[in-house]
MARGU-266369 format. One record per residue (C-alpha): residue number from 1; x, y, z. Coordinates in steps of 0.5 Angstrom, whole numbers. Example, Ala and Ser with C-alpha at 12.3 -4.5 7.8 and 13.67 -1.06 7.14 Angstrom:
R  1  25  -9  16
R  2  27  -2  14
This chain:
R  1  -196  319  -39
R  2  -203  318  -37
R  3  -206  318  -30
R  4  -211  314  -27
R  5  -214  319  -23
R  6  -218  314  -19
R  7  -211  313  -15
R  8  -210  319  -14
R  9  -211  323  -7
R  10  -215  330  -6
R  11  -213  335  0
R  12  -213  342  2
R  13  -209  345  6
R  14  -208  352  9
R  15  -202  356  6
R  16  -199  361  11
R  17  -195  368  9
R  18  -198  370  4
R  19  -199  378  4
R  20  -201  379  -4
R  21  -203  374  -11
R  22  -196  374  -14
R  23  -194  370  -8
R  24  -201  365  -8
R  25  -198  364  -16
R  26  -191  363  -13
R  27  -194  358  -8
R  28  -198  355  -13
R  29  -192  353  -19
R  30  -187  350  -13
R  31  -192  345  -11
R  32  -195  344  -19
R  33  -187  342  -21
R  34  -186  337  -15
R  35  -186  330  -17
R  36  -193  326  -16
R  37  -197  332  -16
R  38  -203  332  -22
R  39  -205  339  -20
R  40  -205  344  -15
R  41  -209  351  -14
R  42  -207  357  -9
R  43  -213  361  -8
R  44  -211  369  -4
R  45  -218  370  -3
R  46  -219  364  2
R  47  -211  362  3
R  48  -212  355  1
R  49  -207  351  -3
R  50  -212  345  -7
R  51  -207  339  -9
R  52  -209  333  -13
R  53  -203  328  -13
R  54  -200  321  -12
R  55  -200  318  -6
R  56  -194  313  -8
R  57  -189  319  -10
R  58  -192  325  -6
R  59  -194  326  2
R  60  -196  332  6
R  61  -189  333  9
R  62  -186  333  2
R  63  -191  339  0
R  64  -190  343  6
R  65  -183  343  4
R  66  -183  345  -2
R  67  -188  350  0
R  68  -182  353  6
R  69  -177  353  1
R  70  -180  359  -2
R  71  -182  363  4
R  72  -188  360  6
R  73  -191  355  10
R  74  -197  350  9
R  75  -201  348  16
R  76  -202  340  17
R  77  -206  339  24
R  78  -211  335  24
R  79  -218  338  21
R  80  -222  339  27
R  81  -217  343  30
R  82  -215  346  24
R  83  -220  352  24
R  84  -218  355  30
R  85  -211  355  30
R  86  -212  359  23
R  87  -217  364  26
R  88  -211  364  33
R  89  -206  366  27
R  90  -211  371  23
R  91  -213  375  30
R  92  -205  375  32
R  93  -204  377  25
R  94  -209  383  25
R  95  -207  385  32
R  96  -200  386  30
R  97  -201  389  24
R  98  -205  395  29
R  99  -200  395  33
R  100  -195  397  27
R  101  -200  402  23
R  102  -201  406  29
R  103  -193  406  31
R  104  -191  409  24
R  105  -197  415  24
R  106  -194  415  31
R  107  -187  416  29
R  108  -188  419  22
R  109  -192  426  24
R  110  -186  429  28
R  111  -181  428  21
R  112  -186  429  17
R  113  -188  437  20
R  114  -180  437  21
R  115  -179  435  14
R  116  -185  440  11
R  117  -184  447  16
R  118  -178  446  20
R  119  -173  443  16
R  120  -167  449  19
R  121  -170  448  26
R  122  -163  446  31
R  123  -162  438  29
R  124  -167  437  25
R  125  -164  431  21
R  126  -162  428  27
R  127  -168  428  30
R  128  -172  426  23
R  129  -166  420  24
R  130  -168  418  30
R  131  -176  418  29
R  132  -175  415  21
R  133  -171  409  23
R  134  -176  405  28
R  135  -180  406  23
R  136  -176  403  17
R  137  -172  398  20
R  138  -176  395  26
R  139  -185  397  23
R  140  -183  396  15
R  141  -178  390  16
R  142  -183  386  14
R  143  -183  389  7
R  144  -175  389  7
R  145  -176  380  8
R  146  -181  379  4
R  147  -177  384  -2
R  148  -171  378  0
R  149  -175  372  -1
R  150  -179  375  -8
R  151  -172  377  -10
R  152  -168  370  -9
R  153  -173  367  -14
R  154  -173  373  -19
R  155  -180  375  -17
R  156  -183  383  -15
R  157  -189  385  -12
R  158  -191  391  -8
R  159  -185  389  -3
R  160  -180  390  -8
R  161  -182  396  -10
R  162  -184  399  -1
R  163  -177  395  0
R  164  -173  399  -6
R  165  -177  406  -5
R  166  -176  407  3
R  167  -169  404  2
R  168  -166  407  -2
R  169  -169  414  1
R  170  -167  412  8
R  171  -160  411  5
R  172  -159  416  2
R  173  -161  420  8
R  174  -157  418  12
R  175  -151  418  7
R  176  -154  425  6
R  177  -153  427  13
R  178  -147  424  15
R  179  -144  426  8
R  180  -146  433  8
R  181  -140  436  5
R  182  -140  430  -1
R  183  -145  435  -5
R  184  -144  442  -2
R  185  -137  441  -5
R  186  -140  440  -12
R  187  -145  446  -11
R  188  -151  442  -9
R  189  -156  442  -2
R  190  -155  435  2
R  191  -163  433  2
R  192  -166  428  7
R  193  -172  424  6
R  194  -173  422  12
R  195  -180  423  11
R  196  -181  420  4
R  197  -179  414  8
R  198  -183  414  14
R  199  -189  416  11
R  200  -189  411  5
R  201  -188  405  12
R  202  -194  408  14
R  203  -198  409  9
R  204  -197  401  7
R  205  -198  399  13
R  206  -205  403  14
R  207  -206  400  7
R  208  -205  394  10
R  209  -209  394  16
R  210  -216  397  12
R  211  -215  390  8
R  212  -214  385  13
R  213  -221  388  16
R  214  -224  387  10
R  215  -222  381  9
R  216  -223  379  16
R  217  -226  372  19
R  218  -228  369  12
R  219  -227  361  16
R  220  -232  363  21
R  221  -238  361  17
R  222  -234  354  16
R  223  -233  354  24
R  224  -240  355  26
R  225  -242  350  21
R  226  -238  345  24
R  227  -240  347  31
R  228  -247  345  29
R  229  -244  337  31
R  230  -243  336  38
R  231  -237  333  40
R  232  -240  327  44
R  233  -245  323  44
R  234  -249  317  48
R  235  -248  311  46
R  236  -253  304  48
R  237  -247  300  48
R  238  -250  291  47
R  239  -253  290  54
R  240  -257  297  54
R  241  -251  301  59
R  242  -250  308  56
R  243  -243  311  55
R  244  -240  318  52
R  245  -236  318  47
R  246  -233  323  43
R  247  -236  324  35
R  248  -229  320  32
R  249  -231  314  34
R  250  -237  314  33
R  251  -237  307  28
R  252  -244  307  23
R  253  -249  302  26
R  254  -247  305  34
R  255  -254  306  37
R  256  -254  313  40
R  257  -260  316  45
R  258  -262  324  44
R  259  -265  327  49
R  260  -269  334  49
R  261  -266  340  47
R  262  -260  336  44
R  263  -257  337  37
R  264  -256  331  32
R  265  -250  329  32
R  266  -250  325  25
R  267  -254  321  21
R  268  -258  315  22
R  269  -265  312  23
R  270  -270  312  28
R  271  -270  306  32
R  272  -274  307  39
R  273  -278  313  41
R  274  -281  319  38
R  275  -281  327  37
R  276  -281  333  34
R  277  -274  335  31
R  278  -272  342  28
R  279  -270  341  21
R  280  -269  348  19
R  281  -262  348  18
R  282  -263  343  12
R  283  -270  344  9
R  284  -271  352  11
R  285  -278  351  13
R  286  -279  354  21
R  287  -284  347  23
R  288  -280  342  26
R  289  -282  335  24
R  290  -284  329  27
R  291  -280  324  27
R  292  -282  316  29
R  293  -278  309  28
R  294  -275  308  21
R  295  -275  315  20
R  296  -269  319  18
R  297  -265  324  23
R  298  -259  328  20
R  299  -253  331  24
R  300  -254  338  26
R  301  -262  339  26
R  302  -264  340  33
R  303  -269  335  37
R  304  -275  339  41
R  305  -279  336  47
R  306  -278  328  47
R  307  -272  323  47
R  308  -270  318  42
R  309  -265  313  40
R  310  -263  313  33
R  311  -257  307  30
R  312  -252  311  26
R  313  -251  310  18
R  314  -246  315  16
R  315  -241  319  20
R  316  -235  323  19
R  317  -235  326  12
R  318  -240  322  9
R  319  -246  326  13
R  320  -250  331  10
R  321  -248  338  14
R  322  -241  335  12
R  323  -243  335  5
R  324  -246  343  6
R  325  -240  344  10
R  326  -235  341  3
R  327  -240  345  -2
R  328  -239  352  2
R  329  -232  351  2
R  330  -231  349  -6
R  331  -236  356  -7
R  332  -232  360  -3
R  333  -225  358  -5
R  334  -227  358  -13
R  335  -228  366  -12
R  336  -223  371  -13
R  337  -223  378  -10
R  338  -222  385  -14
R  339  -215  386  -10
R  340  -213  380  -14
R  341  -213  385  -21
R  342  -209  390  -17
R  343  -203  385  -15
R  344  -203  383  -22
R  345  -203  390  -25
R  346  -197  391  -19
R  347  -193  385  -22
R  348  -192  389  -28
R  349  -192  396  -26
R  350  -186  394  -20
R  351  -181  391  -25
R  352  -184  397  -30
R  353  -182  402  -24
R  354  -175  398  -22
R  355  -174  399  -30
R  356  -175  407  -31
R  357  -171  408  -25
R  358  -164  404  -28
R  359  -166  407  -34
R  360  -166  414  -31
R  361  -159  414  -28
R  362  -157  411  -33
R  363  -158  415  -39
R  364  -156  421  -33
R  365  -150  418  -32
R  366  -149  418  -39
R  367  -152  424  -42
R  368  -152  429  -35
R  369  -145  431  -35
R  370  -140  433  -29
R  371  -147  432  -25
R  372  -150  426  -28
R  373  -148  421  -22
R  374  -150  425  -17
R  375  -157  427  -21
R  376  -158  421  -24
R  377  -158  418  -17
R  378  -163  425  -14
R  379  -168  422  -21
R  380  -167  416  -20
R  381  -170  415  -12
R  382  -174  420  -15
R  383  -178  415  -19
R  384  -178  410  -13
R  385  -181  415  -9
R  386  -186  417  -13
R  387  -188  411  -16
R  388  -189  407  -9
R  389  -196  405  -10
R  390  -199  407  -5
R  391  -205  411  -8
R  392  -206  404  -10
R  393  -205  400  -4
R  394  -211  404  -1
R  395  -215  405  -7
R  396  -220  398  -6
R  397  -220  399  2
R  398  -221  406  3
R  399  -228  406  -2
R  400  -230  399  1
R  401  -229  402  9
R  402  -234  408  6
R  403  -239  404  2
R  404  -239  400  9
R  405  -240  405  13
R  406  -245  408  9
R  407  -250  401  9
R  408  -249  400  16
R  409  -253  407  17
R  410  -258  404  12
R  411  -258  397  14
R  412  -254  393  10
R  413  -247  390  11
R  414  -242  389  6
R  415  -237  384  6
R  416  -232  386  1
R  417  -230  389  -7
R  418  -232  383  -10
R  419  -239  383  -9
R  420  -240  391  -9
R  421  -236  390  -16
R  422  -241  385  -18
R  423  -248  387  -15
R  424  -249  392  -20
R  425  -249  388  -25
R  426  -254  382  -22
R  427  -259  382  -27
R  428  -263  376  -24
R  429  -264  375  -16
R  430  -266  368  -13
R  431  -271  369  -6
R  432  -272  364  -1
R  433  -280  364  1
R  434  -278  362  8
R  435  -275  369  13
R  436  -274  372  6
R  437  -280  373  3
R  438  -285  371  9
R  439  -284  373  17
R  440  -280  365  18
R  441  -286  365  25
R  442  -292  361  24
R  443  -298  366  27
R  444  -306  365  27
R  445  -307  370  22
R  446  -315  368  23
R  447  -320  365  28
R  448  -327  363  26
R  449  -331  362  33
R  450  -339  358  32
R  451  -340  362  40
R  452  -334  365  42
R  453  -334  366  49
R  454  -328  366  55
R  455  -329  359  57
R  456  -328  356  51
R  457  -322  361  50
R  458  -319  359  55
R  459  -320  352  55
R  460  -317  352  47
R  461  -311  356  50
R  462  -309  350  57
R  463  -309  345  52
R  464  -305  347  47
R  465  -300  350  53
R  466  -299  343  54
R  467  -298  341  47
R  468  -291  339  44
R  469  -293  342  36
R  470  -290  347  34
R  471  -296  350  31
R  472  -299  350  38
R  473  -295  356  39
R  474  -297  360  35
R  475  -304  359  38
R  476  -301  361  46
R  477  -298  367  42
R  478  -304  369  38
R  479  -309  368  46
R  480  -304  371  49
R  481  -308  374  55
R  482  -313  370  56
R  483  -315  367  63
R  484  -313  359  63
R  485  -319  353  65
R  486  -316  348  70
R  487  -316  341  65
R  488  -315  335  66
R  489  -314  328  62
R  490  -309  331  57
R  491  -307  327  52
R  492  -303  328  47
R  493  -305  324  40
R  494  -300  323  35
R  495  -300  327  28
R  496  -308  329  30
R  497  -308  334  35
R  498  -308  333  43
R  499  -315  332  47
R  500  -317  334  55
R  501  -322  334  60
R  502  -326  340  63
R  503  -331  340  67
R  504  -333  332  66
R  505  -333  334  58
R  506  -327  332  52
R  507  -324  338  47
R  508  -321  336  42
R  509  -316  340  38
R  510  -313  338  32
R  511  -314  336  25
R  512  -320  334  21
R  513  -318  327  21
R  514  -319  327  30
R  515  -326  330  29
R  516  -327  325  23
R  517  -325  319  28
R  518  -330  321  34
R  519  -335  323  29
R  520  -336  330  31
R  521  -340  335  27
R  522  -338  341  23
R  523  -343  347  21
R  524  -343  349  14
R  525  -341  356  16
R  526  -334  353  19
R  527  -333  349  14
R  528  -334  354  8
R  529  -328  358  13
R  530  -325  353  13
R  531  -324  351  5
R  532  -324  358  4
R  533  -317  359  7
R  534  -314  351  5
R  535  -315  355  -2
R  536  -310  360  1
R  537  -305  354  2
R  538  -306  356  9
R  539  -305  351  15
R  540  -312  349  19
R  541  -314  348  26
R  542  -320  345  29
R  543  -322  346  36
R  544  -328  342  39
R  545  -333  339  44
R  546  -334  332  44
R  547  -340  334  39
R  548  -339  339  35
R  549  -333  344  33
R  550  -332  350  36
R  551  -327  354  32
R  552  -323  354  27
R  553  -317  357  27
R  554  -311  359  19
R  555  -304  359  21
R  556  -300  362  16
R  557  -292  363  15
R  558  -294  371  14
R  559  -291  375  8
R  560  -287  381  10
R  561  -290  388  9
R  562  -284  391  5
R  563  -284  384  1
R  564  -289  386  -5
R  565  -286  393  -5
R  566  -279  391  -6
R  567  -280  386  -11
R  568  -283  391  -15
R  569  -278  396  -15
R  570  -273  390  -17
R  571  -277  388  -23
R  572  -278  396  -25
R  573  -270  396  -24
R  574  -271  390  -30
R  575  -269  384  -26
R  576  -271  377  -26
R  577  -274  374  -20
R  578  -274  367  -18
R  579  -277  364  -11
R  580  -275  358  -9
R  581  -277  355  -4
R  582  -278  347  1
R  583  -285  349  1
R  584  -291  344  -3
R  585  -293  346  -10
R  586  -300  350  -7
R  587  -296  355  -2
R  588  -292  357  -7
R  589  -297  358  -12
R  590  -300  362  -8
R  591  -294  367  -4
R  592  -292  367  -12
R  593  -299  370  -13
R  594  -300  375  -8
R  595  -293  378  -8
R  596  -292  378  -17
R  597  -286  373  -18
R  598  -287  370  -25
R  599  -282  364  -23
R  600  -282  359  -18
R  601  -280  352  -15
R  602  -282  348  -10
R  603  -281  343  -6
R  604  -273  345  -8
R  605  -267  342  -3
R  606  -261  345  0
R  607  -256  342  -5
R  608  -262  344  -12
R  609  -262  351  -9
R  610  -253  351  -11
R  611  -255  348  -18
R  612  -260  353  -20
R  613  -257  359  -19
R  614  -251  355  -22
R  615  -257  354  -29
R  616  -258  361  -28
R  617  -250  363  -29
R  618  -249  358  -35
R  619  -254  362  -38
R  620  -250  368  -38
R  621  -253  372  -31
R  622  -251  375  -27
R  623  -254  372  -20
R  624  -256  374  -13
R  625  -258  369  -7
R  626  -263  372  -2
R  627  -263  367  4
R  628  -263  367  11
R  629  -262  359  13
R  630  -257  355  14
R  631  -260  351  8
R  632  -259  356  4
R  633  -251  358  5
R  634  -249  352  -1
R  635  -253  356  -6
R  636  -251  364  -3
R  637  -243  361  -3
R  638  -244  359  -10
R  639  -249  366  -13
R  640  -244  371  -15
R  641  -247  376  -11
R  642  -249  373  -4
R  643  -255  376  1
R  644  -257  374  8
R  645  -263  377  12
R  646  -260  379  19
R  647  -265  376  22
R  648  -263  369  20
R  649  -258  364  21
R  650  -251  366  23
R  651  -248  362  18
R  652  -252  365  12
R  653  -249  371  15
R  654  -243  369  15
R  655  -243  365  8
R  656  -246  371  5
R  657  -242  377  3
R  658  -248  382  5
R  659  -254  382  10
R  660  -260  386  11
R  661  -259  387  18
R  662  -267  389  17
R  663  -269  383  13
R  664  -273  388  10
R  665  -272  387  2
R  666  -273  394  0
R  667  -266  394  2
R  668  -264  390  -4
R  669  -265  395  -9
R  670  -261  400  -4
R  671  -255  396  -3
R  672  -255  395  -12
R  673  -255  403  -11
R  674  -249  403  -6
R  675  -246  398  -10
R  676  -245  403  -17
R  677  -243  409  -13
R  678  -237  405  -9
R  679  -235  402  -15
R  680  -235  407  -20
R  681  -231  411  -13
R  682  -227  405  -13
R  683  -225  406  -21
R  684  -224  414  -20
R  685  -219  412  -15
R  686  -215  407  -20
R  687  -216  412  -25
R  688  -212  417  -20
R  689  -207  413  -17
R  690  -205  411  -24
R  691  -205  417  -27
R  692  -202  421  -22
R  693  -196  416  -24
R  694  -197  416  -31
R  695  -196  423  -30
R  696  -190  423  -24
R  697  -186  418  -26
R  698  -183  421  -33
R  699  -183  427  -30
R  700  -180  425  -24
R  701  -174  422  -29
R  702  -173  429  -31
R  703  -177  429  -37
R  704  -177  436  -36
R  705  -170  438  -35
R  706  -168  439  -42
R  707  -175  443  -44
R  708  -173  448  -38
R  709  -168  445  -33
R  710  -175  443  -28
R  711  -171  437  -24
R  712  -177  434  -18
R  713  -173  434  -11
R  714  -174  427  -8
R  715  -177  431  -2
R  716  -183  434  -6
R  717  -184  427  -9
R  718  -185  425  -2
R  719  -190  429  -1
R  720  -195  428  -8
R  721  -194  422  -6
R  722  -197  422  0
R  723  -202  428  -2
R  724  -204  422  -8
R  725  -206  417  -2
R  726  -210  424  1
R  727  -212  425  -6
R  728  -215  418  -5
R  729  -218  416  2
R  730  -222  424  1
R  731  -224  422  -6
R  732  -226  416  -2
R  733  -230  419  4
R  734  -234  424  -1
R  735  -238  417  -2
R  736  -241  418  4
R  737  -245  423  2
R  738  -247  422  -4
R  739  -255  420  -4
């Protein structure tokens, strides 16, 4: 039957309860098979289930249901509120997951030291018992829920394989020692594996914690971004009253007043007013731009000194920090993590295990004589035990703590395995120019005086101190210290500058087109300067008297430092670097030239940043985005690997799976460092675990037994599977010392 896409609906919703992939894939078949539904996607890495369907045949309500049927749940509430109540869930979540981890290191340790050096101590078992069971039964039940609802639907995952292994120990125990005199009569010792139960709990759970940390708060980027809209506005009803409403009922063609200070609430137009507005948050560029009647004003950039009225043109989804938001989102659920390939390695290797030890008792049970029942049970337990992945489990979060822990020392934030796994591949980074490259502040990096003296100083410094330019600023910053003259007359002249009066005479200060207009004479000394730095894509200022030009002023965006240096090594490493940047043609010719970048673009928008790091990809590369404004967050959750400069945007930051806390680029070429070594420790933990169990399991089995009657005791298979997790997280720790 063909579908006409055109009707159909797309939503996304988030699933809860998902404690592994295997359970995103269950998720995923239950709402594909349900009548209505064209496709469906559940990403583990986001918690996101994406559903296109038929709104005639299907609803929300119906998918939630079906999504309960298989132990999980979809929340529904209304997108506003939708964040928070899933961050309330995940901080809830973590803040349990401690509690229960520490609890079972807790319990575990007095049956562990009973069960390894005091095993003939008085009461020993029943102390064990007492110790073992809160932890199983009460810390672990969780696993044992999950196992159940995996087990109604014919599936395993890691739950199955800590359920059966921990059960079965814990049950056999008990029997054990209730039973003593069951084995003793048939000459064999009554074994407890109190430890092997317990132990094996705690582990998972500290497993667990480690990879709820590392994943924690990936939809803070999504709530900051939204937090960038306020929730009311002024809104200039017909008869010129002004009333407060609230951001969902604003209506397109509503006339709404901003004030100083106040942030845009969506997009619209100009009608009344003038001001300087902060669009670096969509255009990255740190020089507010002045906005006069019919021009544009978008939802989340900040307005500066002035007031203004504007009439609302799109609102809701259809704004642009709306559109961000949507692509950030589409980015980021596109992404698959590393821990992903683990749980599709567990779902072959659970039932593989669950296979081995059926196929354990039963060739016992038919090849092991009078003792077979009671061996083949012994072995079989014995393959459970020490096949728990644990080793596994830990493998990813332990190296990731490390390699965290160690670029937090030098200043680089790393936020999970996927971009670790693919920073040492990156073979072409893409560099924003402003706050990456560059220092992000206007400064007056030069000053020319035709007769430099403290009066004409100090009347320079009063008239911009008065100025609402930006760029007047970094004037006041750069006369800092300077004594003020007593002016009067300002005036402040609209996309020229600003004037005032001094002791019966005018100054002006601006561009070359105020001094045009009140024909004021420039000497060819300044001008020269003037021209000179104009080639260098510099931004000139002119001050003066009612005759003639006193200075001439350069104020640049500087380039950082460490910028020239670190672009080098990233070009001896053999890595192509691009710079994009909002700038014009000629300021990034010439940032280009200074710094050694062979290719750039200019005048790039947020939504061209994302497609050509996308271009990028489709021809093979493997891409990091360096950025450190919001307009850069669409292309930094599109790269494969993500770079935020600390000094930037919180929502860079949070987008971006790494930060340079400095926003000192030398630090690139440390983090693809760091990057090899945490991976290549991430793979010897893999190959350990793996081979511990390739090695474990069939001599766990009794492969050994008909060659020289060698039988693993359950409890010594406890213990190397506790030493395999020991084995990892110490192999784990030796990253820290690596140069």
């Amino acid at each position: 039957m063909a579908i006409n896409n055109q009707n159909t609906k797309k939503d996304t919703y988030p699933v809860l309860g998902m404690t592994c992939a295997s359970c995103a894939g269950s998720a995923e078949s239950i709402v594909k098979h349900e009548p209505g539904v064209v496709n469906a996607s559940v990403n583990f890495a986001t918690g996101n289930l994406t559903v296109e369907y038929l709104p005639n045949m299907t609803d929300a309500a119906k998918l939630q249901k079906a999504v309960q049927g298989v132990g999980y749940d979809l929340l529904l509430e209304d997108e506003s509120k939708q964040q928070e109540t899933l961050e309330a869930i995940h901080a809830q979540r973590y803040q349990t997951l401690k509690i229960k981890t520490i609890w079972a290191l807790v319990l575990s340790l007095p049956v562990v030291l009973i069960g390894m050096f005091f095993m003939d101590m008085p009461y020993g078992n029943e102390i064990m018992w007492l110790f073992s069971t809160p932890v199983v039964l009460w810390l672990g039940r969780d696993f044992f829920i999950n196992a159940w609802k995996q087990a109604k639907h014919r599936s395993a995952n890691m739950d199955t394989l800590v359920a059966l292994s921990t059960g079965i120990a814990y049950i056999f125990s008990v029997f054990n020692m209730l039973f003593a005199s069951f084995w003793e009569q048939r000459g064999l010792e009554a074994h407890v594996y109190f430890e092997a139960a317990a132990v094996i709990i705690a582990f998972i759970l500290l497993g667990k914690l480690l990879e709820e940390k590392a994943k924690g708060n990936t939809s803070s980027a999504i709530k900051k971004l939204m937090g960038l809209q306020p929730k009311t506005v002024i809104v200039i009803e017909v008869d010129g009253t002004e009333r407060q409403k609230a951001i969902e009922d604003v209506n397109a063609g509503d006339t709404i007043l901003v004030k100083p200070g106040e942030k845009i609430a969506v997009d619209g137009m100009v009608t009344s007013g003038s001001s300087y507005v902060d669009e670096s948050m969509l255009s990255g560029e740190p020089v507010p731009v002045l906005k006069n009647e019919n021009e544009k004003v978008f939802a989340g950039t900040i307005n500066q000194k002035g007031s203004f009225q504007f009439r609302a043109v799109k609102v809701g989804k259809e704004t642009m920090l709306a559109q961000i938001i949507k692509m950030v989102q589409d980015a980021q659920g596109s992404k698959a993590p590393v821990q992903k390939l683990v749980d599709k390695i567990a779902s072959i290797f659970v039932p593989v295990v669950i296979g081995i030890a059926i196929l354990t008792f039963t060739l016992w049970l038919v090849l092991g004589g009078e003792n077979g029942v009671v061996q083949g049970l012994l072995a079989a337990v014995t393959v459970l035990v020490i096949a728990c992945p644990c080793a596994l489990g830990l493998a990813t979060p332990t190296a990731i703590m490390v390699g965290v822990g160690k670029g937090a020392e030098k200043g680089i934030l790393i936020k999970d395995a996927e971009s670790l796994e693919l920073a040492k591949k990156v073979n072409a980074i893409v560099l924003d120019k402003t706050g990456t490259i560059t220092e992000g502040k206007p400064q007056v990096t030069d000053i020319k005086w035709l007769d430099n003296d403290d009066v004409t100083q100090a009347i320079l410094l009063s008239i911009e101190r008065q100025s609402e330019h930006p760029l007047a600023e970094a004037i006041v910053k750069h006369l800092d210290g300077v004594a003020t003259a007593s002016i009067s007359m300002f005036n402040s002249i609209t996309g020229k500058g600003a004037k005032a009066d001094y002791n019966n005479k005018t100054y002006y200060v601006g561009n070359k087109k105020l001094l045009a207009e009140n024909d004021i004479s420039v000497s060819q000394t300044l001008q020269q300067q003037a021209n000179e730095w104009g080639k260098q894509s510099k931004t000139v200022i002119w001050f003066s008297d009612s005759k003639q030009a006193l200075s001439v002023l350069a104020i640049s965006d500087k380039i950082k430092e460490t910028s020239v240096q670190a672009i080098k090594e990233m070009q001896d490493m053999g890595i192509d670097l691009y710079m994009l940047t909002g700038d014009n043609e000629a300021t990034a010719k010439a940032i280009a030239e200074q710094t050694g970048i062979k290719h750039y673009k200019a005048e790039v928008l947020p939504q061209h940043k994302a497609d050509f790091v996308k271009e990028l990809q489709q021809q093979g590369k493997t891409v990091a985005m360096v950025g450190d404004g919001i307009n850069d967050s669409t292309a930094l959750a599109t790269a494969d690997v993500s770079i935020a400069m600390g000094k930037g945007s919180d929502i860079a930051m949070d987008v971006a799976k790494m930060t340079i806390i400095s926003s000192d680029l030398t630090k690139i070429p440390q983090a693809i460092k760091l990057s090899k070594q945490t991976v290549s420790t991430i793979k010897q933990n893999l190959f350990w675990a793996f081979i511990y169990n390739l090695i474990g399991i069939p001599i766990a089995a009794g492969i050994l037994y008909p060659i020289n009657g060698f039988l693993l005791n359950p409890m010594i298979a406890g213990a190397a599977m506790a030493l395999s997790s020991v084995s990892v997280v110490s192999n784990s720790l030796r990253l820290k010392w690596k140069r």
